[in-house]
KOLKOL-506129 format. One record per residue (C-alpha): residue in one letter; chain; x, y negated, z. Coordinates in pm, whole numbers, plus 32768, in hexadecimal, padded with zeros to 4 digits. Example, Ala and Ser with C-alpha at 12.3 -4.5 7.8 and 13.67 -1.06 7.14 Angstrom:
R   residu   chaine     c1     c2     c3
R        a        A   84CE   81C2   830C
R        s        A   8557   806A   82CA
//
This chain:
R   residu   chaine     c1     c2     c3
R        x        A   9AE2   C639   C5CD
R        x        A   9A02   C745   C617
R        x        A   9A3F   C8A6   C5F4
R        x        A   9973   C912   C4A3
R        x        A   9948   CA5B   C557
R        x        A   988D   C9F0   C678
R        x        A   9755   C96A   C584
R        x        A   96DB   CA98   C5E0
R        x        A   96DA   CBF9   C6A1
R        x        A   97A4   CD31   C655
R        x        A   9748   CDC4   C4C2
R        x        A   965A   CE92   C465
R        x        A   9745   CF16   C366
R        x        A   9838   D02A   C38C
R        x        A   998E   CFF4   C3C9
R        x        A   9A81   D002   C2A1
R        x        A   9BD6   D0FE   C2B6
R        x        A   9D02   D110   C216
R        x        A   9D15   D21C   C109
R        x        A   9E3C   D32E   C123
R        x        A   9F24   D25C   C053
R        x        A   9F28   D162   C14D
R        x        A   9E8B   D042   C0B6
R        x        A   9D67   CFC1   C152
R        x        A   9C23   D025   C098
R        x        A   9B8D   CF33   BFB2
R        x        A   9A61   CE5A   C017
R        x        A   9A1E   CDE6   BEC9
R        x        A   9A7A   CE99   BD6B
R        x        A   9A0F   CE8C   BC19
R        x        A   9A5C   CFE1   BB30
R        x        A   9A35   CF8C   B9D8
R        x        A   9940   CE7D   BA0B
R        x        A   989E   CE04   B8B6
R        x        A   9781   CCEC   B873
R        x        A   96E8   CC9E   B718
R        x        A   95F9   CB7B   B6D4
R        x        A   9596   CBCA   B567
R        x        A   96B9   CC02   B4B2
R        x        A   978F   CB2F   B59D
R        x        A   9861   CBF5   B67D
R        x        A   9880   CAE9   B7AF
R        x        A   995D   CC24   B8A7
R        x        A   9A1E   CD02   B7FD
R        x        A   9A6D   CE80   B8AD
R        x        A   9AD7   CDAD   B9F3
R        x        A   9B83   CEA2   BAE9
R        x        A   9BF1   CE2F   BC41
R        x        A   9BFA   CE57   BDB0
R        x        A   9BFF   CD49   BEDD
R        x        A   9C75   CDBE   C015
R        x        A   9BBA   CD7C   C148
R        x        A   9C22   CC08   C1C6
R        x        A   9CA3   CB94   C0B7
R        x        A   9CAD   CA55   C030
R        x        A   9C94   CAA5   BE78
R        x        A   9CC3   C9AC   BD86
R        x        A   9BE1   C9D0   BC4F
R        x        A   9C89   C8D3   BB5D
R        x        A   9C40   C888   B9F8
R        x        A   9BC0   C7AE   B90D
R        x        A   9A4A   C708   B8E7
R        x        A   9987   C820   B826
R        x        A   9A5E   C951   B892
R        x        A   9973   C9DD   B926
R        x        A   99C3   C97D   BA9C
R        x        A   985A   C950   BAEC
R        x        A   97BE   CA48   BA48
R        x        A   98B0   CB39   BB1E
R        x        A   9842   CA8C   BC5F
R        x        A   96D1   CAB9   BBF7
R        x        A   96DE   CC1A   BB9F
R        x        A   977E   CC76   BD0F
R        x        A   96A6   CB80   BDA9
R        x        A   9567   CC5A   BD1C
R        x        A   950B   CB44   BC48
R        x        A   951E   CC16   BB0F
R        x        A   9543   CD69   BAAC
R        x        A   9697   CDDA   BA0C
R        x        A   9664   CE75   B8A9
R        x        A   9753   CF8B   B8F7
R        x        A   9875   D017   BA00
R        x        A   983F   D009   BB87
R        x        A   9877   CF40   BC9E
R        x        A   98AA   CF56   BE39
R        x        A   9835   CE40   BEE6
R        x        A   988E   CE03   C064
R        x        A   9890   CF6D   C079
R        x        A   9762   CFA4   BF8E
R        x        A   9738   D00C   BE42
R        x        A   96A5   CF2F   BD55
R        x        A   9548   CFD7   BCCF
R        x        A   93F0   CF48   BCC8
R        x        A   9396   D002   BDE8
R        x        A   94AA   CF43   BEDF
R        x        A   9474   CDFD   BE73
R        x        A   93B3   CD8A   BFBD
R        x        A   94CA   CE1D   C08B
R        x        A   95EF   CD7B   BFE3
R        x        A   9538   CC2B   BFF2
R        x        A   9539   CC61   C180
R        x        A   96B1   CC94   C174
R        x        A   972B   CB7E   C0B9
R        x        A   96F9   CA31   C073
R        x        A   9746   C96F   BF35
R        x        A   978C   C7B1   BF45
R        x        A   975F   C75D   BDB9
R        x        A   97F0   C610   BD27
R        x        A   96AB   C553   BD74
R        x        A   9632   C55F   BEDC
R        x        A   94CF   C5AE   BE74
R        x        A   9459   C4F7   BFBA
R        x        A   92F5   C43D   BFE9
R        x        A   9339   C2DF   BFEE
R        x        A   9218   C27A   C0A6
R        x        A   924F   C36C   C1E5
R        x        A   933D   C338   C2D6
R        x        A   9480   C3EB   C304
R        x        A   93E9   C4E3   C423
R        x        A   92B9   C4E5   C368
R        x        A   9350   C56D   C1FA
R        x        A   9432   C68C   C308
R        x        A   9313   C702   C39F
R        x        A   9249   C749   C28D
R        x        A   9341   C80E   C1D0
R        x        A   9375   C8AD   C350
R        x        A   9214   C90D   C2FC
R        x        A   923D   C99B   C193
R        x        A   9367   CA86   C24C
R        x        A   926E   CAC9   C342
R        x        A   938E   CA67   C464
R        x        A   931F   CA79   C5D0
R        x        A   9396   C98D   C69D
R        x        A   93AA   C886   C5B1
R        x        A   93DC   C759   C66C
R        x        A   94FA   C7D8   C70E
R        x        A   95B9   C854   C5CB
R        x        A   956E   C710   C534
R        x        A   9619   C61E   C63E
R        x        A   9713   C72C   C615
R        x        A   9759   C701   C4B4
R        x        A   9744   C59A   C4C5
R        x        A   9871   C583   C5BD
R        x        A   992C   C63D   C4BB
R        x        A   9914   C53E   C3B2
R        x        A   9925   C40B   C4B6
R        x        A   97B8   C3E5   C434
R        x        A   9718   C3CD   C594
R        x        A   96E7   C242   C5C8
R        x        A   960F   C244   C455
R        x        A   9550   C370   C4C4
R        x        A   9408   C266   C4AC
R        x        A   9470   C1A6   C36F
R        x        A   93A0   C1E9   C222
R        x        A   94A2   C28E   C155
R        x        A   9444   C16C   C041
R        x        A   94D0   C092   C0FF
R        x        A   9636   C151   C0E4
R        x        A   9752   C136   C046
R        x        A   97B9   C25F   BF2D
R        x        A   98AE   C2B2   C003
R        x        A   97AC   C2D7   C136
R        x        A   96EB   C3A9   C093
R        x        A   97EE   C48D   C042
R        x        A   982C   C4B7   C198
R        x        A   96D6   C4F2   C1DB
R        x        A   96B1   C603   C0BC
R        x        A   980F   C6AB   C18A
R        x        A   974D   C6C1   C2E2
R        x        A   9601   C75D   C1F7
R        x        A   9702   C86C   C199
R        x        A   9772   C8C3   C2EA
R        x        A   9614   C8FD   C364
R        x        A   95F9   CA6D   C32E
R        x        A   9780   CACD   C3A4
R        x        A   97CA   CB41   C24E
R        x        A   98CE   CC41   C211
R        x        A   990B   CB90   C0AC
R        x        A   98C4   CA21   C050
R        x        A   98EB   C9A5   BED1
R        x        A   996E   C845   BED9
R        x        A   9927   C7AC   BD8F
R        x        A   9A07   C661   BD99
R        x        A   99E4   C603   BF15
R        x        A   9AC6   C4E4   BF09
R        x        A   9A28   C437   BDBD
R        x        A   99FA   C2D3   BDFC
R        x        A   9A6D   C2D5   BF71
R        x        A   9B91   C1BF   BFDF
R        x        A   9CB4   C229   C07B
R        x        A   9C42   C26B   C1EC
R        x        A   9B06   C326   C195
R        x        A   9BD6   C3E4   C093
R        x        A   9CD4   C46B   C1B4
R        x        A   9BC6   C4B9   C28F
R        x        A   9B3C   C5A6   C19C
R        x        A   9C78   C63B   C179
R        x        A   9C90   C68D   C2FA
R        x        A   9B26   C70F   C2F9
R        x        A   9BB5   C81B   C1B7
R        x        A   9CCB   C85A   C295
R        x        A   9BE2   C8BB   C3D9
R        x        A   9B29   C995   C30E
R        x        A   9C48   CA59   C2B0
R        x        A   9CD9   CA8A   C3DB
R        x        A   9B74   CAF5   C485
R        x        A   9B85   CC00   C344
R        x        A   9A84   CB6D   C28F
R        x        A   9AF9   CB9C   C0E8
R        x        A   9ABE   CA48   C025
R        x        A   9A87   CA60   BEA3
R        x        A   9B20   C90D   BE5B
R        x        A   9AF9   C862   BCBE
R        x        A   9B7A   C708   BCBA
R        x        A   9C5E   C646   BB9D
R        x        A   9D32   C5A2   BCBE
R        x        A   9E72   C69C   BC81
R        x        A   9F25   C5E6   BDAC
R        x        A   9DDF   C639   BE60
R        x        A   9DF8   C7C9   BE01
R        x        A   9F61   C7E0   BE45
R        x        A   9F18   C73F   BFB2
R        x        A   9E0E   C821   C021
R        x        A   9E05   C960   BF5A
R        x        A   9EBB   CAA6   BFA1
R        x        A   9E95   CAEF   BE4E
R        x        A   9E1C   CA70   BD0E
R        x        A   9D80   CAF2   BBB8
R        x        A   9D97   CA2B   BA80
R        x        A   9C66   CAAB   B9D4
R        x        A   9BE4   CA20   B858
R        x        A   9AAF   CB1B   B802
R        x        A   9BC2   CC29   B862
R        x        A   9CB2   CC5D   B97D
R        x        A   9E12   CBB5   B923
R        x        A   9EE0   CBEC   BA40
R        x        A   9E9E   CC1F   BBA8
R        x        A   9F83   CBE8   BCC8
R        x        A   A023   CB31   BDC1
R        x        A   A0A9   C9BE   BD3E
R        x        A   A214   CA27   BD65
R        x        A   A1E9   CB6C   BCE2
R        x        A   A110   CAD8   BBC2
R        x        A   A268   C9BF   BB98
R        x        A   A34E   CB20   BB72
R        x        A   A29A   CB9F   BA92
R        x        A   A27D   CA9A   B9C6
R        x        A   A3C4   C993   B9DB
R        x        A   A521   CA16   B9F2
R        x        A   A5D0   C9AF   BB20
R        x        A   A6AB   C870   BB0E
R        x        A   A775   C7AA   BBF4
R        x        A   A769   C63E   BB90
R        x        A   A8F1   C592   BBC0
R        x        A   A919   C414   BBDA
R        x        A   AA6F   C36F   BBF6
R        x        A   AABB   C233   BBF4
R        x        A   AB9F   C236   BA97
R        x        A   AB76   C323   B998
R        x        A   AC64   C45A   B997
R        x        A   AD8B   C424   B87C
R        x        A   AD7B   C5AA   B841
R        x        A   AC40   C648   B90C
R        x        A   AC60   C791   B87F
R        x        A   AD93   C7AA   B911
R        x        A   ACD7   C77F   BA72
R        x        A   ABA9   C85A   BA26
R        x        A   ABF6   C976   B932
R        x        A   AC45   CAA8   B9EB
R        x        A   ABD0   CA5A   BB24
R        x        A   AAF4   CB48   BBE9
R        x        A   A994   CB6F   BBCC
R        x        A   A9B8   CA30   BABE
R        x        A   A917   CABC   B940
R        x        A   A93E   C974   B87B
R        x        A   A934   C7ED   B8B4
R        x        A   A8D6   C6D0   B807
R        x        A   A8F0   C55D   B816
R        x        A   A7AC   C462   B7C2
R        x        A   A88C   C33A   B81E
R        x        A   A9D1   C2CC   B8A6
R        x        A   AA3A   C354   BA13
R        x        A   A8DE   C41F   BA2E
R        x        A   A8F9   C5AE   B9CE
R        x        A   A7D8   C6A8   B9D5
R        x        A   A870   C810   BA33
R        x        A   A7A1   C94F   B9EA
R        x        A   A800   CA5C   BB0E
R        x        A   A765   CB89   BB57
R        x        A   A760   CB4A   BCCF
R        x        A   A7A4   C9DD   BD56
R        x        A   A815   CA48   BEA3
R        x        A   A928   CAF3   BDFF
R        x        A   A9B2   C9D1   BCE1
R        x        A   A975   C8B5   BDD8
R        x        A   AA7F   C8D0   BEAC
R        x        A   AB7A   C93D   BD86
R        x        A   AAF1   C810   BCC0
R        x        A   AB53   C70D   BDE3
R        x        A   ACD3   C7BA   BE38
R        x        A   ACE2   C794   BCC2
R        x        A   AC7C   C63B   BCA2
R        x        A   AD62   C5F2   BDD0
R        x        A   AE85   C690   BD2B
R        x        A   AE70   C5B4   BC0C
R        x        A   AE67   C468   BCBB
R        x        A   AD13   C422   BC73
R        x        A   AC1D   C34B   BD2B
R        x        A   AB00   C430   BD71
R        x        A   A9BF   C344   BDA0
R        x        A   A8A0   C4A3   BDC2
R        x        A   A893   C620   BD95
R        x        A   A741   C69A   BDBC
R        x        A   A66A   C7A6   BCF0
R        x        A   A579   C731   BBFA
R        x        A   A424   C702   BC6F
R        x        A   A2EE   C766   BB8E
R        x        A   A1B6   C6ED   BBF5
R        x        A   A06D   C7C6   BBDB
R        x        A   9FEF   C6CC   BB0F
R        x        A   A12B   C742   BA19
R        x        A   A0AD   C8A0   BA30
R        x        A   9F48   C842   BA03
R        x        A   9F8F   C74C   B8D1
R        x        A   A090   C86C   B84E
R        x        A   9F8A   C966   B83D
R        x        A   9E6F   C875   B7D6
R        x        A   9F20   C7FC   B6BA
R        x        A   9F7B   C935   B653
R        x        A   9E12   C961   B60F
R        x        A   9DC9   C82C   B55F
R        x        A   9EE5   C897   B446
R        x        A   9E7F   C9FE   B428
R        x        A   9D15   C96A   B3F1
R        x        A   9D82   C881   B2E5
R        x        A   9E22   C98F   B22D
//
């Protein structure tokens, strides 16, 4: 696969630096980012910051405003109120041309000319961007998406999947320091779908941020360095595992292969171990403030006792739990 960073020369735009406190500076941030329609608030006093070559997760539900976040970064529309930096730039009316060269946004629906061929649909939105060397950046981005042997074909005559590759090598056109991916894997099969995933993982390690929104959890917890679960306001933002702590107590899960005639007898008092409980004969859920720590306690325990240990492992929460947690969470304080 082809570098994303050779699609072009070296930027135009000034290199970013880490900030006294260590933490690299943020390419894109929001600070108390707010848009009405009407009386409809669709984005809700939205503050956060995306590191430079990061891949960020921008999860919710349909109507949370996802899009309408996307669009207001993207220059599409204007915010009703806070501020925003992005790739470097602040968001104003007056910057609008020069954040459009920076970045590069791949909605949901390819919005590609069906009647013009592959080559023909890149180079005229080469043309819009006003990119020299054209032909070259185009073969370029076409060996990125494994593209190049349908370079002639009309896209009509591709698949949805196709297409979506196509719309991928459109976004790499302009090197952009930040590229919104709104659902990139929708409607691809399993080979196309892991393909995209290597491309997102290129562009992160060539430093290039991705905005990611997609409502394939597995998808977000594979490729993103961090998520945000947003619904018209920010629910939670961080890593998946840090987003599981803060969420789930921590649990080993105990099989054996007969119940325990007295189990608090094995468990109670043991270190690290806060409580148990059993769901069903010979299979124990133990709540432990740090697994490292009761695991090993739990099995000399179990060994001690005579019992047949089948598993000891901790608890695994999906971010799917987390996302559903939070979602729901939502849904009751609405019906109230």
């Amino acid at each position: 696969m082809t570098s994303p960073r050779s699609l072009a020369g070296p930027r135009s735009a000034p290199a970013l630096t880490a900030p006294s406190g260590g933490l690299p500076e943020p390419v894109l941030a929001a600070e108390h980012l707010t848009k009405c329609f009407g009386d409809r608030t669709a984005v809700d006093d939205l503050n956060l910051e995306v590191a430079r070559g990061e891949v960020f997760g921008f999860l919710g539900p349909n109507g949370a405003g996802k899009s309408t976040t996307v669009r207001m970064f993207g220059t599409l529309i204007a915010p009703t109120s806070g501020s925003a930096l992005v790739a470097g730039v602040p968001l104003g009316p007056g910057n609008g041309v020069e954040i459009r060269r920076r970045i590069s946004v791949m909605p949901e629906s390819p919005g590609l000319y069906l009647r013009l061929s592959v080559t023909e649909n890149l180079e005229l939105f080469a043309g819009l961007y006003g990119l020299r060397h054209s032909s070259q950046r185009i073969g370029r981005a076409l060996e990125a998406v494994n593209m190049s042997g349908r370079a002639s074909d009309t896209c009509g005559s591709l698949s949805k999947g196709l297409r979506q590759r196509v719309a991928l090598a459109r976004a790499l056109l302009n090197d952009p320091q930040v590229v919104f991916l709104d659902e990139p894997t929708a409607g691809l099969d399993p080979v196309a779908t892991r393909e995209v995933h290597e491309l997102v993982d290129s562009l992160r390690q060539h430093a290039v941020t991705v905005f990611l929104t997609t409502h394939r959890l597995e998808e977000a917890e594979r490729l993103c360095d961090r998520v945000a679960i947003f619904n018209t306001t920010l629910r939670l933002t961080g890593t998946p595992d840090e987003l599981r702590r803060r969420l789930f107590t921590r649990a080993l899960e105990v099989r054996t292969l007969a119940a325990l005639p007295d189990p608090g007898k094995v468990f109670d008092g043991l270190p690290a171990v806060e409580a148990w409980s059993s769901d069903q004969p010979g299979s124990y859920i133990l709540r432990v403030s740090e697994p490292s720590a009761a695991a090993p306690a739990v099995a000399r325990s179990l060994v001690a006792a005579g019992a047949d240990v089948l598993a000891i492992g901790e608890r695994q929460h999906s971010l799917e739990d987390v996302y559903l947690r939070l979602i729901d969470d939502d849904v009751e304080v609405e019906r109230r």
